[in-house]
N, C-alpha and C positions, 0 to 999 in steps of 0.2 A: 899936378903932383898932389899926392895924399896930402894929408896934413898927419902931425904928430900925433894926435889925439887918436885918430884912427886908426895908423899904425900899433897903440898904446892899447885900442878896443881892441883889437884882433891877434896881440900878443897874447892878453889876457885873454880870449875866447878860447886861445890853443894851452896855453896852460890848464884852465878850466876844465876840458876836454882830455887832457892829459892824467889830471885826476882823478875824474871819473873813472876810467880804464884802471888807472892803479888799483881804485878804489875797489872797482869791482870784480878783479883778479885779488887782491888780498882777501876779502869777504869769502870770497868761491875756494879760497883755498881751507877754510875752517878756523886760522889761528892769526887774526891779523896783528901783524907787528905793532901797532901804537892802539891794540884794543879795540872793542867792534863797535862802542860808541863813537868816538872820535873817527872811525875811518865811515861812520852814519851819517855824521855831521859833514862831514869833508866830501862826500858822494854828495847830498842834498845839497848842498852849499854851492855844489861848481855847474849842478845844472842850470840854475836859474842864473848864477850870473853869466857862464859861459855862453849864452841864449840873448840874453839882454845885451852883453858885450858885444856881440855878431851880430844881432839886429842892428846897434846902434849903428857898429862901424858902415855895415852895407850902405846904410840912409845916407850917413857924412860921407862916403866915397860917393855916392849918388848926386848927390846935392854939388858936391866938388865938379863933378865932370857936366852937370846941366850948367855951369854957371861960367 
């Protein structure tokens, strides 16, 4: 069985991922609802952890199932 932690990494990777897509459908649309700074910040923000969250989880479900 997973552990919490992991489940918790891959919650957060799908969220991340989620707002990416918002992110990048409000920008493409020309007038983003919370301003085009913060939906800048919110785009760059959820690649890197939504990447880092998914790497991590894969390894900890990896390590889970060799052991």
């Amino acid at each position: 069985m997973y552990s919490l932690k992991t489940q918790v990494l891959l919650l957060t990777a799908i969220l991340s991922a989620i707002a990416l897509v918002g992110c990048i459908f409000e920008l493409s649309s020309g007038n983003p609802d919370w301003g085009t700074i913060p939906t800048w910040a919110i785009l760059l923000t959820s690649i890197p952890v939504g990447v880092a969250s998914f790497v991590t989880a894969v390894k900890l479900a990896r390590q889970s199932l060799d052991s």
